[in-house]
LOSE-776895 format. One line per 3 residues: number of its first residue (from 1); for each residue x, y, z of C-alpha. Coordinates in nm, 4 decimals, always signed. Layout:
<sites>
NUM> X/Y/Z  ...
</sites>
This chain:
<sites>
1> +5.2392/+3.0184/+10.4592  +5.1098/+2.7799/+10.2098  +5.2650/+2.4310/+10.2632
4> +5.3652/+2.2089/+10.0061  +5.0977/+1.9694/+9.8171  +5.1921/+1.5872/+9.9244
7> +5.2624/+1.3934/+9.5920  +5.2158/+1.0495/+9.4604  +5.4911/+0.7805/+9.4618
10> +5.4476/+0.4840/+9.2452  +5.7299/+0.2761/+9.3510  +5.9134/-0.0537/+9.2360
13> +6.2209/-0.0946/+9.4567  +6.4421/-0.3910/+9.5359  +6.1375/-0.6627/+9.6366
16> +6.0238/-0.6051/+9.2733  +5.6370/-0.5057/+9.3681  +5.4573/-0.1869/+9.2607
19> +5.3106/+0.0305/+9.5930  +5.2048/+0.3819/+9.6190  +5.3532/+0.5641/+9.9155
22> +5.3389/+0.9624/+10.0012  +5.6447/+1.1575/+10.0320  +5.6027/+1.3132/+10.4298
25> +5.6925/+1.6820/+10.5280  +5.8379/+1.8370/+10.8305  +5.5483/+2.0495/+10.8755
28> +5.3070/+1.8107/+10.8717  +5.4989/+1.5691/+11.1445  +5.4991/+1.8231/+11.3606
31> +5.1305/+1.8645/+11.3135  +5.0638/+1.4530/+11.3874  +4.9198/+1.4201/+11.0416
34> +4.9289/+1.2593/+10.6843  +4.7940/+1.4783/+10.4332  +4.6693/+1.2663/+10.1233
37> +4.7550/+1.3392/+9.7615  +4.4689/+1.4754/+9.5795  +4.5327/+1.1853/+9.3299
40> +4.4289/+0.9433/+9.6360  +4.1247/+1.0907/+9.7023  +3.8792/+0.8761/+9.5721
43> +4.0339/+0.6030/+9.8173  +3.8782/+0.8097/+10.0961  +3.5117/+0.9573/+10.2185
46> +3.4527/+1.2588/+10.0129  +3.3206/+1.3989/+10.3822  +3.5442/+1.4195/+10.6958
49> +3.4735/+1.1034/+10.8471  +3.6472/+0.8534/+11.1140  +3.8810/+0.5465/+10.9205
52> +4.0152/+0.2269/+11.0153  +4.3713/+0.1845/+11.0227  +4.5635/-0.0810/+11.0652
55> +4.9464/+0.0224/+11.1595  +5.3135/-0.1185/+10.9891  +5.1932/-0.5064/+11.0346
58> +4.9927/-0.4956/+11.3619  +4.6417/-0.6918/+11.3187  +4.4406/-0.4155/+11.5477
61> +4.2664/-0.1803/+11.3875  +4.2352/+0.2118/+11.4794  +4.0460/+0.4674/+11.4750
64> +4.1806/+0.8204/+11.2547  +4.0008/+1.1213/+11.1768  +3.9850/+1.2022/+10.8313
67> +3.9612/+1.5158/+10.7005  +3.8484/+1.5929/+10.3339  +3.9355/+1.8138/+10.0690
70> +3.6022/+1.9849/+10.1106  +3.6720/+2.0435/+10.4608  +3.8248/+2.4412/+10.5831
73> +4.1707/+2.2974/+10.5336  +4.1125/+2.2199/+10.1952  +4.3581/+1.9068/+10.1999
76> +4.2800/+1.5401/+10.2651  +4.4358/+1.5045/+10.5916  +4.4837/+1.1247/+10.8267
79> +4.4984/+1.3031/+11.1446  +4.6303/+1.1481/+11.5277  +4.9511/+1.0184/+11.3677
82> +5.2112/+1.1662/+11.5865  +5.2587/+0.9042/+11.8615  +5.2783/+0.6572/+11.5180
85> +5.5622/+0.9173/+11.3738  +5.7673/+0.8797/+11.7387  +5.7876/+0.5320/+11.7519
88> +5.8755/+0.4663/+11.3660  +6.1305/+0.7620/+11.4131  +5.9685/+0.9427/+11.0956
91> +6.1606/+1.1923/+10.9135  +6.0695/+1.4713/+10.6957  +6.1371/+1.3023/+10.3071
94> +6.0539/+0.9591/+10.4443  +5.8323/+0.7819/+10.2090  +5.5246/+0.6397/+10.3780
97> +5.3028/+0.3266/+10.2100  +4.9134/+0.3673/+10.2222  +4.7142/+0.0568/+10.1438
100> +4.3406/+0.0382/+10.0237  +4.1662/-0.2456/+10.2088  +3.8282/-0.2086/+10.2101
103> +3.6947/+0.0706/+10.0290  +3.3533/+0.0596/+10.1286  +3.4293/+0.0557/+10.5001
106> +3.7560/+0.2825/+10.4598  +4.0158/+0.0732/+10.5770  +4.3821/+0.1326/+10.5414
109> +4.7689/+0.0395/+10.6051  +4.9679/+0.2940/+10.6412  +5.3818/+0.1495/+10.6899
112> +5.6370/+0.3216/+10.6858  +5.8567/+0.2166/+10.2781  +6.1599/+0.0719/+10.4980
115> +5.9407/-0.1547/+10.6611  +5.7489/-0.2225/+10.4142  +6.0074/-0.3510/+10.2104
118> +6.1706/-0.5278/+10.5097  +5.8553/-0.7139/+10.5881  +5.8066/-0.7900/+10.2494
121> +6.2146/-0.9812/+10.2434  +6.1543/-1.1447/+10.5101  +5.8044/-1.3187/+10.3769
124> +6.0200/-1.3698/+10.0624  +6.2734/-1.5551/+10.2699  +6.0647/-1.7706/+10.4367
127> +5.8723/-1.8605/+10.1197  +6.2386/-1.9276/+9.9674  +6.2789/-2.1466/+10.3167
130> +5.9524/-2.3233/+10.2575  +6.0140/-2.7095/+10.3616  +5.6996/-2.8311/+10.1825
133> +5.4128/-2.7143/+9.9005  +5.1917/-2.6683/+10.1809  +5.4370/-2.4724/+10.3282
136> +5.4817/-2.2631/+10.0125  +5.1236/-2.2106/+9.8906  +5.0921/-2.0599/+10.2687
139> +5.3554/-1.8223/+10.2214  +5.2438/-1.7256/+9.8576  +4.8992/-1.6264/+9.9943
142> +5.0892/-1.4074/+10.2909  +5.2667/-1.2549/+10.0102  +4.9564/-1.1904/+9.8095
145> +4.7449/-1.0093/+10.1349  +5.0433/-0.8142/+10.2589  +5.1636/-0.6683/+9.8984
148> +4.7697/-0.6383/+9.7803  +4.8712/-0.7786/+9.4532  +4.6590/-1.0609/+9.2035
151> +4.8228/-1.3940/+9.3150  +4.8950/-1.4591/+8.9530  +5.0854/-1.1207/+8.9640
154> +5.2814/-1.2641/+9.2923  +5.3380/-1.5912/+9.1612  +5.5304/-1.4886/+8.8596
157> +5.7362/-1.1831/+9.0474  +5.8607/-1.4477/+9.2935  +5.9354/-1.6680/+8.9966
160> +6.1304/-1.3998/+8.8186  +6.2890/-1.3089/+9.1884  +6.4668/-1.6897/+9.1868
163> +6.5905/-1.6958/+8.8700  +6.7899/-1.4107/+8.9221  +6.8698/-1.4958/+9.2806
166> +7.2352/-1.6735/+9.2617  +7.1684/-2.0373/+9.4040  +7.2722/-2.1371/+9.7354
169> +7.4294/-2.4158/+9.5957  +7.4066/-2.6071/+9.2287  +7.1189/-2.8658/+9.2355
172> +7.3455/-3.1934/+9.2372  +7.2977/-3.5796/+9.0915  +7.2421/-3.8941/+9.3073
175> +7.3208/-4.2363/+9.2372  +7.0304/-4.4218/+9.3231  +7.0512/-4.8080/+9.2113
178> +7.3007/-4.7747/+8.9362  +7.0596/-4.4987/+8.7814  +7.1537/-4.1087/+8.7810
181> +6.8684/-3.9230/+8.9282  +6.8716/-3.5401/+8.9980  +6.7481/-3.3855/+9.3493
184> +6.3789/-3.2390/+9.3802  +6.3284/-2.9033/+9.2906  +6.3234/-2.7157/+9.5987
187> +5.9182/-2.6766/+9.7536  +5.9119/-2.2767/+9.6187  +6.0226/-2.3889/+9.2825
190> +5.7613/-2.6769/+9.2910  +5.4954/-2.4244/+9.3684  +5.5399/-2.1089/+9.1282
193> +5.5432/-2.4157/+8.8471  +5.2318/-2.6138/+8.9337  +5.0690/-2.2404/+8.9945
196> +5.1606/-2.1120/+8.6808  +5.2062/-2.4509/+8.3976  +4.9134/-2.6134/+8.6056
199> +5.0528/-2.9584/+8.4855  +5.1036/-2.8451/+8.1357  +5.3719/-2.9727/+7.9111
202> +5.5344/-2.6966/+7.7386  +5.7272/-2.9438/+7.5467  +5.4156/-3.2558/+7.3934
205> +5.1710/-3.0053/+7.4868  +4.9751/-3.2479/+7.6926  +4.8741/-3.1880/+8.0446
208> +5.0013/-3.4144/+8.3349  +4.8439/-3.5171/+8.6786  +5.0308/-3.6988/+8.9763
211> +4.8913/-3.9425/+9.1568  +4.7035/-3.7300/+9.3818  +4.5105/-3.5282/+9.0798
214> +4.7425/-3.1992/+9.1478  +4.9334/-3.0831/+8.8570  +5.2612/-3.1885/+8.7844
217> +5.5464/-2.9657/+8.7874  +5.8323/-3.0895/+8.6319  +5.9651/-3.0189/+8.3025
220> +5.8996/-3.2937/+8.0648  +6.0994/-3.5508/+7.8250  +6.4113/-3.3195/+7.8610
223> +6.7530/-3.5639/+7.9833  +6.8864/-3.3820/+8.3144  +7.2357/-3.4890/+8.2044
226> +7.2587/-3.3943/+7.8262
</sites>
């Protein structure tokens, strides 16, 4: 019986990033195996080879067989996956992520979407939880390696993530020597601006420095309280 060629998803879900994850068949759990889209191909040898995989999040890398489309089967096949399908619980229709990492050396990450997407919330969260710039650039660059996106592409998703994320609570006013003074800009905020204005004033058009050389973030010659 001829099976069913594996297609292509280009997905944008909920965390608002682009990935490309293969739509997995009953027949082909059973079987331990991920067969590749022939629109993938060209991530892979053009020969059956041996790949390195890394698995969901884990930092070891493994060993698959790969099979190409040249080979008897005449389908691009990740092969010794079933132990991988048991303990992720795989089920036939379940989307599954595949990552290019090194394309010369044919390394991969294949993740299940759901945990993809999970991991992916909780990096956002602790960015969003970030207690200092350091703290944020850190989690920015985390963001960037796990999603395998240009950090310019990252830095303006998350940006467009916290404007539309309702605020925990309204940024408030304190009275500091008889002068009105509004609280800091939370350390995320702080971050996706210097990143993206790098210090310039979208208001004078001049470009600002702190003390330290860095740019500055904040908007310019606007009155907090008008």
């Amino acid at each position: 019986m001829m099976q069913e060629p594996s297609q292509v998803i280009s997905s944008k879900s909920e965390i608002d990033y682009s990935y490309t994850a293969v739509k997995i068949t009953q027949s082909r759990i059973e079987k331990g195996l991920i067969a590749v889209p022939v629109a993938l191909g060209k991530w892979f040898p053009d020969h059956n080879a041996t790949i390195q995989v890394y698995l969901d999040d884990s930092p070891i890398l493994q060993t698959k067989n790969y099979s190409s489309y040249e080979s008897t089967t005449h389908e691009c096949r990740i092969g010794g996956m079933r132990e991988w399908f048991d303990k992720n619980n795989i089920k036939n229709g379940d989307d599954i992520v595949i990552q290019l990492l090194d394309k010369e050396k044919y390394v991969y990450r294949i993740v299940p979407e759901r945990k993809f997407i999970a991991k992916t919330q909780d990096l956002q969260q602790s960015f969003d939880d970030s207690e200092s710039e350091q703290r944020a650039e850190e989690k920015i660059t985390t963001l960037t390696e796990w999603t395998r996106l240009d950090k310019k592409k990252v830095v303006f998703t998350e940006l467009s993530r916290l404007i539309q994320k309702p605020p925990r609570e309204d940024r408030g006013y304190l009275i500091e020597r008889q002068r009105v003074v509004r609280e800091s800009a939370p350390a995320s905020i702080r971050t996706l601006l210097e990143a993206i204005y790098q210090g310039h004033c979208q208001v004078c058009d001049f470009w600002f420095l702190k003390k330290d050389n860095k740019p500055f973030f904040e908007i310019h010659h606007l009155d907090p309280l008008k």
